[in-house]
TIMI-2910 file (N, C-alpha, C, CB; in pm, 1 decimal, decimal comma, always signed):
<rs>
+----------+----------+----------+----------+----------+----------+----------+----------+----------+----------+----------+----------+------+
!      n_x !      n_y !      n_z !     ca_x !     ca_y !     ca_z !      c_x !      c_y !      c_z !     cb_x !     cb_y !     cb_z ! resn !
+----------+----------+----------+----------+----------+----------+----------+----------+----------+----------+----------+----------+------+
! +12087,4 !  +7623,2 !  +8615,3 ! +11993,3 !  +7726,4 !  +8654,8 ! +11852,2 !  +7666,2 !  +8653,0 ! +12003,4 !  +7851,0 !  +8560,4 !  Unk !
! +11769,6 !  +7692,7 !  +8763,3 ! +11637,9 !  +7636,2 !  +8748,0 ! +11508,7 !  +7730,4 !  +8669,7 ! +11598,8 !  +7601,7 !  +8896,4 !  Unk !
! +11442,8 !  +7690,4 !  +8645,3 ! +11302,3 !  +7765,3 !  +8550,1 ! +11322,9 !  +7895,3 !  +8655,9 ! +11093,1 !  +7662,4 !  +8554,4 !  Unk !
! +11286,6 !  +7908,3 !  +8796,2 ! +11265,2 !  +7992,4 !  +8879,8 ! +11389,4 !  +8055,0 !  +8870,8 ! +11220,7 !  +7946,8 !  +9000,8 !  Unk !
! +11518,6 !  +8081,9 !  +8867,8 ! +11601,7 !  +8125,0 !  +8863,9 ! +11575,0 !  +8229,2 !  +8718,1 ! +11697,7 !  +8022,0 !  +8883,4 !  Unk !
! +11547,2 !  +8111,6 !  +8648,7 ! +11535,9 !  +8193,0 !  +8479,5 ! +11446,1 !  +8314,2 !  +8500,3 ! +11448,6 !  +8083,9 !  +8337,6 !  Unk !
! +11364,1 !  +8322,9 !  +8531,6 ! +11236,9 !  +8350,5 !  +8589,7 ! +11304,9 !  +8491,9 !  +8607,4 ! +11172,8 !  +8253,5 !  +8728,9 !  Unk !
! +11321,8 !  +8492,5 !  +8730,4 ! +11434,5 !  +8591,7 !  +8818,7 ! +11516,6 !  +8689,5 !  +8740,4 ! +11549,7 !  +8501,4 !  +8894,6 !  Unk !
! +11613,5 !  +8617,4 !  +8692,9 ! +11718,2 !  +8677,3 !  +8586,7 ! +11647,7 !  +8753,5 !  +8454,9 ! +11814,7 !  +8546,0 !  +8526,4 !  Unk !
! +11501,4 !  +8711,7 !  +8392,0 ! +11399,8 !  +8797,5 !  +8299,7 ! +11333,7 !  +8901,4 !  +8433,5 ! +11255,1 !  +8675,4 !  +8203,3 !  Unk !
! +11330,6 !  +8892,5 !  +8503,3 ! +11290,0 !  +9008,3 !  +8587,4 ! +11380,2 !  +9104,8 !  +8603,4 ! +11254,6 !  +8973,8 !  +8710,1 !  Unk !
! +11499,6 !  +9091,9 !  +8631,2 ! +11602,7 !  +9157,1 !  +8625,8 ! +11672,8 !  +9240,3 !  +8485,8 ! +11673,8 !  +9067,3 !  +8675,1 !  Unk !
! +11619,2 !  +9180,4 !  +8410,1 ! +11678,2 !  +9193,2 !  +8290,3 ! +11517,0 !  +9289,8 !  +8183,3 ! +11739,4 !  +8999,0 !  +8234,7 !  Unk !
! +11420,6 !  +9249,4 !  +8274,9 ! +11350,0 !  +9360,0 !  +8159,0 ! +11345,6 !  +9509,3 !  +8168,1 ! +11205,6 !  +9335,5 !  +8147,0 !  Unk !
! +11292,7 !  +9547,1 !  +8039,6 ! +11307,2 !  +9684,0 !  +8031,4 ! +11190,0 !  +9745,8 !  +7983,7 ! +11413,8 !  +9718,7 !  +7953,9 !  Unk !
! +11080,2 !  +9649,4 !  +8017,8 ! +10908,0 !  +9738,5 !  +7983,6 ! +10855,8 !  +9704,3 !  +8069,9 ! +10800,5 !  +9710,7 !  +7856,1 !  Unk !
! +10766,0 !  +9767,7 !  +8148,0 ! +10682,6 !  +9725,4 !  +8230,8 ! +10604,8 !  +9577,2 !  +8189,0 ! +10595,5 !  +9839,3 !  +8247,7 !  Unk !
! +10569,6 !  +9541,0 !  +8103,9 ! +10522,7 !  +9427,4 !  +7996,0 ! +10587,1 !  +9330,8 !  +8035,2 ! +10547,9 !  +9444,8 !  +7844,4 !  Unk !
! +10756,7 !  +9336,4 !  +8011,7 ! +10812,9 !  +9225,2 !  +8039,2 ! +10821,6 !  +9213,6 !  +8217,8 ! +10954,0 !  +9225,6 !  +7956,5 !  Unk !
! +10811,9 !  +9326,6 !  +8220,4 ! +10839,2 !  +9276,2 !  +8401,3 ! +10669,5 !  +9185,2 !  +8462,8 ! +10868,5 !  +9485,4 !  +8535,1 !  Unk !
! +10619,5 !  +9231,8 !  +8406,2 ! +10474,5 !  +9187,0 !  +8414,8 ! +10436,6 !  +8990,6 !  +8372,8 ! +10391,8 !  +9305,2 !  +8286,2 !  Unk !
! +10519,5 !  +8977,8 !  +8279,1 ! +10527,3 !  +8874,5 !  +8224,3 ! +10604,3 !  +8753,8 !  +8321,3 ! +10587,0 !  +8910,2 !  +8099,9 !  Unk !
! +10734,4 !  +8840,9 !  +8301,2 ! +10832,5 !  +8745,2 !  +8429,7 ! +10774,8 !  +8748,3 !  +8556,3 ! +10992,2 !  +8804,6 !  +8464,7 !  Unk !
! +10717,1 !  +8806,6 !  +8613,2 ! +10645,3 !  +8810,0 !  +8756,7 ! +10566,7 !  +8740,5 !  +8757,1 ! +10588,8 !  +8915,0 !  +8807,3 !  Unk !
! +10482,9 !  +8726,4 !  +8664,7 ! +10321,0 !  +8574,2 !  +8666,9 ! +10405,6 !  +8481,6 !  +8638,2 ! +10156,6 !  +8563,9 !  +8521,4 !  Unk !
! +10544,7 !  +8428,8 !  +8577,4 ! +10571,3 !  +8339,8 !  +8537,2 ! +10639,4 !  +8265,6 !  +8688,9 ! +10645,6 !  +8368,8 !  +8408,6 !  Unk !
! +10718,4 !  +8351,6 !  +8761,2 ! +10771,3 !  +8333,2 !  +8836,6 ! +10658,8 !  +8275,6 !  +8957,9 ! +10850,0 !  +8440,5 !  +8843,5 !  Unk !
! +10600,8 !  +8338,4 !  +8942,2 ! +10473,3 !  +8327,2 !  +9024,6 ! +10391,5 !  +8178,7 !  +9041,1 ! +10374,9 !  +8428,2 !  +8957,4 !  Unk !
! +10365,9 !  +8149,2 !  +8929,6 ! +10277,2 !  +8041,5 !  +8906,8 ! +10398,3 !  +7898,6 !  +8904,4 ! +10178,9 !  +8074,9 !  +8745,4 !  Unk !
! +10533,9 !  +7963,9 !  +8897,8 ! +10655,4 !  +7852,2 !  +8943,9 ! +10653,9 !  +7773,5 !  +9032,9 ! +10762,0 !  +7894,8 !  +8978,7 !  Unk !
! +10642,2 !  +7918,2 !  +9132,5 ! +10630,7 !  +7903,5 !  +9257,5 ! +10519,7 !  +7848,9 !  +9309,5 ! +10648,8 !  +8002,0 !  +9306,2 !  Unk !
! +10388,8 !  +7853,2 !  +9260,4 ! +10267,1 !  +7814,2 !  +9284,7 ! +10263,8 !  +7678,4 !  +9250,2 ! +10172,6 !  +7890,5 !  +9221,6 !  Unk !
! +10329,7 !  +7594,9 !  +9113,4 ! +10360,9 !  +7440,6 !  +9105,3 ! +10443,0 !  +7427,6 !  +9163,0 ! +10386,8 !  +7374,3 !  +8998,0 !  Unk !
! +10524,5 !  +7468,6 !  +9221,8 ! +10633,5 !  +7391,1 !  +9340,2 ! +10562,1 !  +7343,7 !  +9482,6 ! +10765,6 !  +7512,5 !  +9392,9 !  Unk !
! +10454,0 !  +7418,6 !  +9501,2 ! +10357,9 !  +7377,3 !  +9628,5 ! +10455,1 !  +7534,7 !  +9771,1 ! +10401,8 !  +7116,8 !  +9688,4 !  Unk !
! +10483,7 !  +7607,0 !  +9670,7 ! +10549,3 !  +7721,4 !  +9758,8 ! +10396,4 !  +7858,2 !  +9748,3 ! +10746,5 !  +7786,9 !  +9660,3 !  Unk !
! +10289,1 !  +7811,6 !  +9831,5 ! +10166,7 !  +7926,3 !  +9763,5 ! +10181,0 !  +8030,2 !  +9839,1 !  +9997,7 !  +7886,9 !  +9767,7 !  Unk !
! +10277,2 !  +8035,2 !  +9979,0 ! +10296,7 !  +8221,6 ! +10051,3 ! +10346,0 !  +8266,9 !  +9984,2 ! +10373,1 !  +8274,5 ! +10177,0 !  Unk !
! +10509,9 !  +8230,1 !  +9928,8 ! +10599,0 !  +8271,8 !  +9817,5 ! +10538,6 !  +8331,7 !  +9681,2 ! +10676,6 !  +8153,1 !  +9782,1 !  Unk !
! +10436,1 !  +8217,4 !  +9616,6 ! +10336,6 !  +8250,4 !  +9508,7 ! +10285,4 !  +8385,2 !  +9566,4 ! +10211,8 !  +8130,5 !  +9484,5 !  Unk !
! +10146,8 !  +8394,6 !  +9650,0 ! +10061,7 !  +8478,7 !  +9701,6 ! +10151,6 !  +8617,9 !  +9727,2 !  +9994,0 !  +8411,4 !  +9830,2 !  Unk !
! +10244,4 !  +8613,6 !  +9828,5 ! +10344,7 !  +8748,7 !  +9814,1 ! +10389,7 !  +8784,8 !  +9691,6 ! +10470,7 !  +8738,1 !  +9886,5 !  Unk !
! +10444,9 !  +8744,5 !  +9613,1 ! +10503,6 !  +8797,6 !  +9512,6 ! +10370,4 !  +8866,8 !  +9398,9 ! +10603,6 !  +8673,6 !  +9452,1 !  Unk !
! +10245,9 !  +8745,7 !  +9394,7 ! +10173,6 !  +8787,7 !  +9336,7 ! +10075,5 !  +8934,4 !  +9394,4 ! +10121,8 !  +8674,8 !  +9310,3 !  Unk !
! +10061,9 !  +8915,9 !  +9517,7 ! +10018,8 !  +9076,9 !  +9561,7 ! +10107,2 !  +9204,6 !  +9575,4 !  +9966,4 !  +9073,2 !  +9694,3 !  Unk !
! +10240,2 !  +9146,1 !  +9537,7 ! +10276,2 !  +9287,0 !  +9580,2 ! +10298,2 !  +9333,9 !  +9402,1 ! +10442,7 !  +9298,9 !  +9708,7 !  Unk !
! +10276,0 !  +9223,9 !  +9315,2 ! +10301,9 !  +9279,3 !  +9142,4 ! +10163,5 !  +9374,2 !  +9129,1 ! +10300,2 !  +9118,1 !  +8992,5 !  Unk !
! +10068,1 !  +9278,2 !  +9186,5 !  +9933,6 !  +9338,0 !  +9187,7 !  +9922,4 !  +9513,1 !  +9237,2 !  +9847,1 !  +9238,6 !  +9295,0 !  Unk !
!  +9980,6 !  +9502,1 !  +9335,6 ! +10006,4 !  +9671,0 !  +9458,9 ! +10091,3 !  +9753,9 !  +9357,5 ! +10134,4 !  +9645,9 !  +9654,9 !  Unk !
! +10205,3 !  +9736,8 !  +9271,0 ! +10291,1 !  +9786,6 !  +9258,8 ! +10236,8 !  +9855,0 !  +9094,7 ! +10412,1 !  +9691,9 !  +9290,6 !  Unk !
! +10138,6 !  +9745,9 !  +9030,1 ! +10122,4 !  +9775,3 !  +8856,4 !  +9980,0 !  +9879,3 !  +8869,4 ! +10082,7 !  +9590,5 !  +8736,1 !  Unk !
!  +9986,4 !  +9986,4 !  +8789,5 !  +9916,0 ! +10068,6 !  +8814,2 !  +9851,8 ! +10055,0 !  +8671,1 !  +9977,3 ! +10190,5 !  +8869,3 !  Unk !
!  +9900,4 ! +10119,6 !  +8572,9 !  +9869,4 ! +10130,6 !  +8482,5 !  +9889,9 ! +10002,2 !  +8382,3 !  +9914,7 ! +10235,2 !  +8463,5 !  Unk !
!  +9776,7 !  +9974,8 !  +8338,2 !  +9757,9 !  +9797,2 !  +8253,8 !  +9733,4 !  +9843,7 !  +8106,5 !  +9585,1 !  +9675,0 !  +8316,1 !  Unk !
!  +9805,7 !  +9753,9 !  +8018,0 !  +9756,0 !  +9789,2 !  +7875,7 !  +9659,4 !  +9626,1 !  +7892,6 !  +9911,8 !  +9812,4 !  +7718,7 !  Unk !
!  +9583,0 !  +9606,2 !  +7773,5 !  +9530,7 !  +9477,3 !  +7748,3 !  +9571,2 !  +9340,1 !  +7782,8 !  +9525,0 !  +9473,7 !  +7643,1 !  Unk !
!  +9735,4 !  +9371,2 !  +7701,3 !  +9805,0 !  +9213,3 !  +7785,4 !  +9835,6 !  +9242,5 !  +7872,5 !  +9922,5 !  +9128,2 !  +7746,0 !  Unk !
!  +9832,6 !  +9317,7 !  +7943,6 !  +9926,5 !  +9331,4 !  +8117,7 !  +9799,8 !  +9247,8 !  +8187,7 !  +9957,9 !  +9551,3 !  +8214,3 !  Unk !
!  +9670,9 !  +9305,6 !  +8141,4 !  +9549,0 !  +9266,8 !  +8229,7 !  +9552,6 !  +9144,7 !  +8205,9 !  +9409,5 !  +9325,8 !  +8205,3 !  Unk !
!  +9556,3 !  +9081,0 !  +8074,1 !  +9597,9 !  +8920,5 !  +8066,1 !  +9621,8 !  +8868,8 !  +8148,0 !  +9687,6 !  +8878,2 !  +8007,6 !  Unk !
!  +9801,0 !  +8896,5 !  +8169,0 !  +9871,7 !  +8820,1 !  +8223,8 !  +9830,3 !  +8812,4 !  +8363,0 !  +9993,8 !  +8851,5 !  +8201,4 !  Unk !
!  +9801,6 !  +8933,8 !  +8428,3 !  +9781,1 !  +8971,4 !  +8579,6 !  +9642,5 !  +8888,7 !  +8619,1 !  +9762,8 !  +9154,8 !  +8604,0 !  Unk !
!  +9558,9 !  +8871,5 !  +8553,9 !  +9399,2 !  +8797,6 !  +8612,3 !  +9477,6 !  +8686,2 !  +8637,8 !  +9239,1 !  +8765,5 !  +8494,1 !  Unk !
!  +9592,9 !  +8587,9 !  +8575,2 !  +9612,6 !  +8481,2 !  +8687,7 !  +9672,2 !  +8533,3 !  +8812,5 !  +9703,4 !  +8367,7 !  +8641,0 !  Unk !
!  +9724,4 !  +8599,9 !  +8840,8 !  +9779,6 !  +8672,9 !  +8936,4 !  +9701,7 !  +8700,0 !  +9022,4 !  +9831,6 !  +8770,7 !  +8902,4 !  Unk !
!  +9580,8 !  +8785,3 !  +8968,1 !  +9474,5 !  +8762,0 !  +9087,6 !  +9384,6 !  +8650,1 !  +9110,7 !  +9387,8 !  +8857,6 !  +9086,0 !  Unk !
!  +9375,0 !  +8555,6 !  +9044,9 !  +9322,2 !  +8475,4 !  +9071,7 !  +9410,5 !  +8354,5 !  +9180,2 !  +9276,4 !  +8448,0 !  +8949,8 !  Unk !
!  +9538,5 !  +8388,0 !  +9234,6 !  +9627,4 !  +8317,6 !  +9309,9 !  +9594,9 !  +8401,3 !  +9433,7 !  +9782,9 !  +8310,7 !  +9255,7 !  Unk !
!  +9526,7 !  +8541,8 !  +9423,2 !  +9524,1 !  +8564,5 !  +9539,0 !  +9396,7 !  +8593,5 !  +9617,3 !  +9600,6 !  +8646,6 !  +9546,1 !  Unk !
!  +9300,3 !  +8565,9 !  +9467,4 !  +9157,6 !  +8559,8 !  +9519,6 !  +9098,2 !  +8732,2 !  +9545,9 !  +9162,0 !  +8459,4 !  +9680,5 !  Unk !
!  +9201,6 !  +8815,9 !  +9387,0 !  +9158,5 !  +8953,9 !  +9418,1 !  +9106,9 !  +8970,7 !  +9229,8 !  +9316,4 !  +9079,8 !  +9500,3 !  Unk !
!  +9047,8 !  +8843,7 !  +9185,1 !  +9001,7 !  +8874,2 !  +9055,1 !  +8880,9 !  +8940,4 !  +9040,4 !  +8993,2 !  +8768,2 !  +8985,3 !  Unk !
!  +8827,9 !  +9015,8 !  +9088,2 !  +8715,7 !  +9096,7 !  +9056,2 !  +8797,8 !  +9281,6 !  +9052,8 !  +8574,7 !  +9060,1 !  +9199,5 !  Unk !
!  +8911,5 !  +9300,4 !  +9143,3 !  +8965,6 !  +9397,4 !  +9134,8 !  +9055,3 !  +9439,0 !  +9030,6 !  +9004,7 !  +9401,7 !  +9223,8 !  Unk !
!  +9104,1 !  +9324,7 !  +8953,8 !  +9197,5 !  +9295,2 !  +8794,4 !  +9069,7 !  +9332,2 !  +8686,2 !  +9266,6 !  +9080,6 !  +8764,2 !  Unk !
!  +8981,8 !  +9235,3 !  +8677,5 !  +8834,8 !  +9247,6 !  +8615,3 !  +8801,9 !  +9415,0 !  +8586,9 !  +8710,5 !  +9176,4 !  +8736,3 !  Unk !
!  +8849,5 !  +9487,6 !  +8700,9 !  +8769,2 !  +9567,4 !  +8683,6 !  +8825,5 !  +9685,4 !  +8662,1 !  +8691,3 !  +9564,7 !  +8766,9 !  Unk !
!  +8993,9 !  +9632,9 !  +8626,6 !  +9136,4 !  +9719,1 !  +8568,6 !  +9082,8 !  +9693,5 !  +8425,7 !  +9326,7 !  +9645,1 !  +8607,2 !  Unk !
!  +9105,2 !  +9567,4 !  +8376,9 !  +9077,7 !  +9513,5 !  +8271,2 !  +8990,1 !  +9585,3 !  +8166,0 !  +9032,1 !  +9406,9 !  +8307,2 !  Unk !
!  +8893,8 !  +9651,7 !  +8237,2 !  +8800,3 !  +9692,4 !  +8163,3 !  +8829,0 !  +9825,8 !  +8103,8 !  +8688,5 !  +9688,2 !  +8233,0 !  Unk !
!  +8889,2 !  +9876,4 !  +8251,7 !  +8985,6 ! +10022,7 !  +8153,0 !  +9103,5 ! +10041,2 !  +8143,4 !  +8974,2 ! +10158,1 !  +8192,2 !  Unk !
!  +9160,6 !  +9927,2 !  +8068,6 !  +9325,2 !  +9910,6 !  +8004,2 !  +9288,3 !  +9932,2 !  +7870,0 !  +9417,6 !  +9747,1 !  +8022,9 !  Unk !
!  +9399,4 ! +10044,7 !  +7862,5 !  +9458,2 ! +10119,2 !  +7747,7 !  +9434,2 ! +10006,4 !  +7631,6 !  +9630,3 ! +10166,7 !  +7773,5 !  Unk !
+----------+----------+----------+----------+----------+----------+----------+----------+----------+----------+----------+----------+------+
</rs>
């Protein structure tokens, strides 16, 4: 099984928004050292579109997320009002 596979299978397998949040940047930035950056960039905007509500670490994890897609001022400014 590869890291990205692993990746995948913790996406599948979580059960908090947290962890899905977690496995998605991880998967993400996989994909982003593999030299795969549409793959990266899609996956990372649509976690971005899809996460509404951020506690502290969600905003963590997600500013690399936007920063892959060049939407870090719109995370920044989640960030500020996470729970």
């Amino acid at each position: 099984m590869s890291a990205f596979q692993a990746m995948e299978k913790a996406r599948q397998l979580a059960t908090t928004s947290h962890d899905t949040v977690l496995a998605t940047t991880g998967a993400a930035w996989l994909l982003f050292k593999q030299g795969e950056f549409a793959r990266a960039r899609s996956l990372a905007d649509s976690t971005l579109a899809a996460t509404r509500a951020v506690t502290t670490d969600d905003a963590t994890a997600m500013f690399g997320l936007a920063a892959l897609t060049g939407k870090i001022s719109k995370k920044n400014d989640q960030s500020g009002r996470a729970n």
